[in-house]
C-alpha positions in Angstrom: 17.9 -3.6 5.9 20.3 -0.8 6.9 19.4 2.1 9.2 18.7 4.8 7.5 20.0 8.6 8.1 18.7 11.6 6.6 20.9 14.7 5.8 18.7 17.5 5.5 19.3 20.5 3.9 16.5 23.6 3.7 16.1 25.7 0.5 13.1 27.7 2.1 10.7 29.3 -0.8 13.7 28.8 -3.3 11.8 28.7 -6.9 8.4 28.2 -5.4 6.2 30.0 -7.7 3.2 29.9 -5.4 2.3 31.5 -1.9 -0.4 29.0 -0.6 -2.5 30.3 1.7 -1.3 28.3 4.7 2.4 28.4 3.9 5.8 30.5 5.4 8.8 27.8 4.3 11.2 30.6 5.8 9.2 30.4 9.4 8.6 26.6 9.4 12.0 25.1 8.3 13.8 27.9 10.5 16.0 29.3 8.2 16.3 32.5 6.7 18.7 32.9 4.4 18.4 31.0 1.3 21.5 28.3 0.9 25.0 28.0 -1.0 27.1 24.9 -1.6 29.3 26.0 1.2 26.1 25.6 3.3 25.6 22.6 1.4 29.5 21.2 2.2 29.0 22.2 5.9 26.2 20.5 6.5 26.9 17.4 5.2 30.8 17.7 6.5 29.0 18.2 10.2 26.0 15.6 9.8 29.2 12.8 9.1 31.0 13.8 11.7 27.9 13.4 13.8 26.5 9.9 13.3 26.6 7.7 15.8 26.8 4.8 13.6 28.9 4.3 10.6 27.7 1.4 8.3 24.2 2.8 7.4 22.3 4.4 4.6 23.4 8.1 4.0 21.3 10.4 1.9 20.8 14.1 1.4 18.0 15.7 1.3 16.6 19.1 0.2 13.6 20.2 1.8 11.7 23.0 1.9 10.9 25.1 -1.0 10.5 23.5 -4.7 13.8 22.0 -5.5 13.0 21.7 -9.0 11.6 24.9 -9.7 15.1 26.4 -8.6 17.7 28.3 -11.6 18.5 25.5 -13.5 22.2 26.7 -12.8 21.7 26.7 -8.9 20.7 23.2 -8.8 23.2 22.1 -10.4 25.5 23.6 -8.2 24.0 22.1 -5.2 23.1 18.9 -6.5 26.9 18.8 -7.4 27.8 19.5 -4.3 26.3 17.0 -2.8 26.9 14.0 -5.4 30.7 15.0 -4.7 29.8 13.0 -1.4 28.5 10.1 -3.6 31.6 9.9 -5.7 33.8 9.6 -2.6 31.0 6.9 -1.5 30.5 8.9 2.1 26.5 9.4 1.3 24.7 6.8 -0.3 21.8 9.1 -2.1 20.2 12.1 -2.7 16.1 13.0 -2.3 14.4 16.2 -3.3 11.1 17.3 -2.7 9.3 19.9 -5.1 6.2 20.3 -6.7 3.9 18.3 -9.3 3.8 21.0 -11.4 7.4 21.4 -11.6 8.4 18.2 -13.1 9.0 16.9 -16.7 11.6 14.5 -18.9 14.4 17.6 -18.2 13.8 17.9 -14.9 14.1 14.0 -14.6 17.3 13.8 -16.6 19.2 16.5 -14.6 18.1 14.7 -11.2 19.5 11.0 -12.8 22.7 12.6 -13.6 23.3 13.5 -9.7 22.2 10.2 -8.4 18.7 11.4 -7.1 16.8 8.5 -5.8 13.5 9.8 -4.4 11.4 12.5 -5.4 8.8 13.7 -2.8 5.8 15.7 -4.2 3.9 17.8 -2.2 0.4 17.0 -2.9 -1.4 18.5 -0.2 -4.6 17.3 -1.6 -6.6 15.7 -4.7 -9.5 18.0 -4.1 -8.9 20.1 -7.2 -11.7 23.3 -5.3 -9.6 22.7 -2.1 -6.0 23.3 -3.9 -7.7 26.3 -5.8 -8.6 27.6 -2.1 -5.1 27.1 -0.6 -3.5 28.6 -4.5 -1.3 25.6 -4.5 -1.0 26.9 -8.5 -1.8 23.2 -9.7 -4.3 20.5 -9.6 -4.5 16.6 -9.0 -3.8 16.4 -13.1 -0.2 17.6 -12.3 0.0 15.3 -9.4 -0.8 12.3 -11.4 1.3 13.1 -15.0 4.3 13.9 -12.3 4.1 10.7 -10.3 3.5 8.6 -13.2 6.5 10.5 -14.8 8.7 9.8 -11.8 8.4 5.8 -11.5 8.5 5.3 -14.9 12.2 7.2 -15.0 12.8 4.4 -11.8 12.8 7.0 -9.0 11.5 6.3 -5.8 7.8 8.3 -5.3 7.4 10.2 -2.4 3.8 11.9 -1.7 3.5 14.6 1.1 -0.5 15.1 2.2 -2.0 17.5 5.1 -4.8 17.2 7.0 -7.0 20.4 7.8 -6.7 22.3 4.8 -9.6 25.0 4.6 -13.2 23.4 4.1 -11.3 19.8 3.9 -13.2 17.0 5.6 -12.4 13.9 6.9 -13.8 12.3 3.5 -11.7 14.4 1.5 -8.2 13.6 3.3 -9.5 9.7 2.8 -10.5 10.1 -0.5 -6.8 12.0 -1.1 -5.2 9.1 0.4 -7.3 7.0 -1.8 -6.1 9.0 -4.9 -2.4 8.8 -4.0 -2.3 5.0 -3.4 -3.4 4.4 -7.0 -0.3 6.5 -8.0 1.9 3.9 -5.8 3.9 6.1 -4.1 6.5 4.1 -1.8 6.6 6.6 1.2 4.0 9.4 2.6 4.2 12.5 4.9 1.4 13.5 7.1 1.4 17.2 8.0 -1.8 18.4 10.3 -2.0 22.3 9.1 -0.8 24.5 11.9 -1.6 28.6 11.2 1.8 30.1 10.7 2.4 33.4 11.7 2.6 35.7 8.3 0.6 33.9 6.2 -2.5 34.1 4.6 -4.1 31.5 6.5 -3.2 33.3 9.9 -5.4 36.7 9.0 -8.2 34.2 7.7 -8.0 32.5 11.1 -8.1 36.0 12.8 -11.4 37.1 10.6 -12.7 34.0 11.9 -13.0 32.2 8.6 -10.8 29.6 9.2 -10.7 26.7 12.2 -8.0 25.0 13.0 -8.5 21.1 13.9 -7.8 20.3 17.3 -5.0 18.1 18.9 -7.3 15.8 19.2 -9.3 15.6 16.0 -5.7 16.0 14.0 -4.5 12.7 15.7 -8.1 11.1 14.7 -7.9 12.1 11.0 -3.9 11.2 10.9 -4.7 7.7 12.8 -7.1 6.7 10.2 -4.4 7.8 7.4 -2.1 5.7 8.7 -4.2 2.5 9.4 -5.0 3.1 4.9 -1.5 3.3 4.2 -0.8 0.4 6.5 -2.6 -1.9 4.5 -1.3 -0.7 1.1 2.3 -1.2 2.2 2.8 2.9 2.0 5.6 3.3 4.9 4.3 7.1 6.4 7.8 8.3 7.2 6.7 11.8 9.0 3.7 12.9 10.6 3.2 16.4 11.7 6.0 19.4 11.2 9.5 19.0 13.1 9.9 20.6 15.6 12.3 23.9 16.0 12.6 27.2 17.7 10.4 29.0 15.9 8.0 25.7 15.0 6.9 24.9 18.6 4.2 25.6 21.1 2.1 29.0 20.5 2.2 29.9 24.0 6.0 30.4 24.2 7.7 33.4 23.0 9.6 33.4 19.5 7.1 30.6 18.4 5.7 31.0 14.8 3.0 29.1 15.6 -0.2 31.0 15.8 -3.2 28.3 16.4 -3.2 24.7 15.6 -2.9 20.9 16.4 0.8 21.5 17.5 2.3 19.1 19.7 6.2 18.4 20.4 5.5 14.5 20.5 2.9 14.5 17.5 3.8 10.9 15.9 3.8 9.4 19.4 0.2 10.6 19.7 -1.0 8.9 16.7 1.1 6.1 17.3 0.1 5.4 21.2 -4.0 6.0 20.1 -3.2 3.3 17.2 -2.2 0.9 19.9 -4.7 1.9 22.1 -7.0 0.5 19.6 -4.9 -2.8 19.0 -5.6 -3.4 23.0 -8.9 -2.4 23.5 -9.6 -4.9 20.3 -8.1 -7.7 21.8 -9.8 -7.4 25.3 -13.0 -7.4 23.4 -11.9 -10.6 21.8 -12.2 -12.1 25.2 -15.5 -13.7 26.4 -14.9 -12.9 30.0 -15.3 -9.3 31.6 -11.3 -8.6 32.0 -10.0 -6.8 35.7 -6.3 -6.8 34.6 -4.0 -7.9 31.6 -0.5 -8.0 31.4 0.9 -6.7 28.2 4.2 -7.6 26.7 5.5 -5.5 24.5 9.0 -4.9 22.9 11.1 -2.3 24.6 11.1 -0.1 21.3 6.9 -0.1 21.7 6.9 0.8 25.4 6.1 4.3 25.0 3.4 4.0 22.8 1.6 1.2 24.5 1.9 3.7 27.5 0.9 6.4 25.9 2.1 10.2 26.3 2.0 10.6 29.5 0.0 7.2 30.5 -2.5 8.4 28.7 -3.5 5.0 27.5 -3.4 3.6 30.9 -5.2 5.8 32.6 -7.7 5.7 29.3 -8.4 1.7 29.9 -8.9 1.9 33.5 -11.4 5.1 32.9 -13.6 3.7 30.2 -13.2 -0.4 30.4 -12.0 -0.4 34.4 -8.9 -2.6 33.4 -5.5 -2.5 35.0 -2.5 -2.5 32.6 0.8 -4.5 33.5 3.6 -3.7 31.2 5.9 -6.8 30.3 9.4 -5.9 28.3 9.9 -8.7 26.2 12.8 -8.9 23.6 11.5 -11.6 21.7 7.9 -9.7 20.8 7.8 -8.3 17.3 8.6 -4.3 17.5 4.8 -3.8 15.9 3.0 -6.1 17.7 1.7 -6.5 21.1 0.6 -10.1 23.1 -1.8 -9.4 25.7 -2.7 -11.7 28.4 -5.7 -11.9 31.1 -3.9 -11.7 34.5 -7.1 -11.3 36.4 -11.1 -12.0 35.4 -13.3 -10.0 37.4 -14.9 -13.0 38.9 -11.5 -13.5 40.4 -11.9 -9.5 41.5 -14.8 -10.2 43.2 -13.9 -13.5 45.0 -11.1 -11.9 46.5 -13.3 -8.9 47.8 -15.6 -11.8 49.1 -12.4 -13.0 51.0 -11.5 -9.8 52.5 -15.3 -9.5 54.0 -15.8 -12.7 55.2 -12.3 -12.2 57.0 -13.0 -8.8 59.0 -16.3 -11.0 60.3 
């Protein structure tokens, strides 16, 4: 399967007919001025010019705002734009994300005639009272008629979810995972809600009516999101917003980001705690007490085993008093992990014994 690369192009708040409660597209994607096919030709002309590799798959993407709900004359000139790249065989495809409630047969027709291939909705959530909270402006009817419109036309579904979402619970972002696998999306985006500066959501979160999750309880809810998807065969692409000048920590200056589970290395975090769990479930498969394993790992997984900033080492030695010896190994499988005993604690205590017996 070729690597894949992702141009991405921002149409911030272009045709979205809804301000949900939570959302600033012009502060999160970092651009504020809305785009031309000049913008369009630039960014493509700099993103090819840019690759490191050559023979992969290209594809554009707009982002950002409701692509579909644009002037019917605007996307076409930016959808144009970009299948001129297609035509010359430079890109390979084109993805747009938008809204459920901004999709039908027209819509669908327009997008085949550009060489679209995936169609992201943002979904946010199934919870119909928790959509009406955030005035998303549609409900998980919309979602369904949309996603069921879009593999039936042979695009490639895309759902984008978020976890946090005023008076959402645990239960609800499982049961809106739930929801969205029966719609067999192929891909999914996680986004933890982070209070933007501007919005709605920020002055609720000032009145005190609104609290954000926490690093940690985001990476929790998240883990278990992925560990579902996992076992439906739903590749999670993205977790948590990228990060950009304005969309970085709250304590810096010039950051948009008022309160929230912000973290520059988000995905790692959920990543390393899901392989914290694949260790820590495999040295309780062993019927010994365990002083030290050896891990071997492939040199792609190393950081995650880790964790950010050894946090999983220093995690393992804290709660199960094991010491961690990281082996690079080639031929391990990039998702998998083989983990050894090096040392039993029997062995930990017979070599105390020895040291004892010697200063007599």
């Amino acid at each position: 399967m070729k690597k894949q690369y992702i141009i991405p192009i921002f149409v911030p708040h272009l045709g979205c007919p809804n301000e949900c409660t939570f959302c600033n597209q012009k502060k999160i994607s970092g651009q504020l001025k809305n785009v031309t096919e000049k913008d369009v030709r630039d960014t493509i002309e700099y993103y090819l010019e840019n690759f490191k590799d050559k023979d992969v798959y290209k594809e554009v993407a707009f982002f950002g705002g409701s692509f579909t709900a644009i002037e019917e004359n605007l996307q076409e000139r930016l959808l144009s734009t970009a299948y001129e790249y297609i035509k010359e065989k430079k890109v390979d495809g084109i993805r747009v994300s938008t809204r459920p409630d901004c999709i039908d047969k027209k819509v669908l027709k327009r997008l085949k005639k550009y060489k679209v291939k995936t169609i992201e909705l943002g979904v946010q959530s199934t919870n119909d009272y928790i959509l009406k909270k955030c005035k998303r402006g549609h409900n998980f009817a919309d979602v369904k008629k949309a996603s069921r419109l879009i593999r039936w036309k042979g695009f490639t579904l895309g759902h984008q979810m978020m976890v946090g979402l005023p008076e959402s619970t645990k239960l609800d972002e499982l049961n809106t995972a739930k929801d969205l696998a029966k719609l067999k999306p192929k891909i999914v985006r996680i986004y933890p809600v982070l209070v933007i500066r501007g919005t709605e959501l920020e002055k609720e979160y000032k009145e005190g009516k609104y609290e954000p999750l926490t690093v940690e309880q985001a990476v929790e809810r998240c883990k278990e999101l992925c560990y579902f998807f996992g076992k439906k065969n739903i590749k999670v692409i993205r977790i948590g917003l990228q990060s950009t000048d304005t969309i970085c920590d709250p304590k810096l200056k010039g950051s948009e980001v008022v309160a929230g589970p912000y973290h520059e290395t988000f995905r790692q975090l959920v990543e390393s705690a899901m392989y914290y769990d694949m260790v820590v479930e495999k040295i309780k498969k062993f019927n010994t007490k365990v002083k030290e394993v050896e891990i071997r790992v492939h040199p792609q997984t190393v950081n995650n085993v880790v964790g950010y900033k050894r946090q999983n080492i220093e995690k393992l030695k804290e709660f199960y008093d094991v010491d961690v010896v990281i082996k690079q190994d080639l031929k391990c499988s990039v998702e998998k992990i083989d983990v050894t005993i090096t040392k039993e604690y029997k062995d930990f205590l017979e070599e105390d014994e020895k040291v004892i017996s010697i200063k007599r």
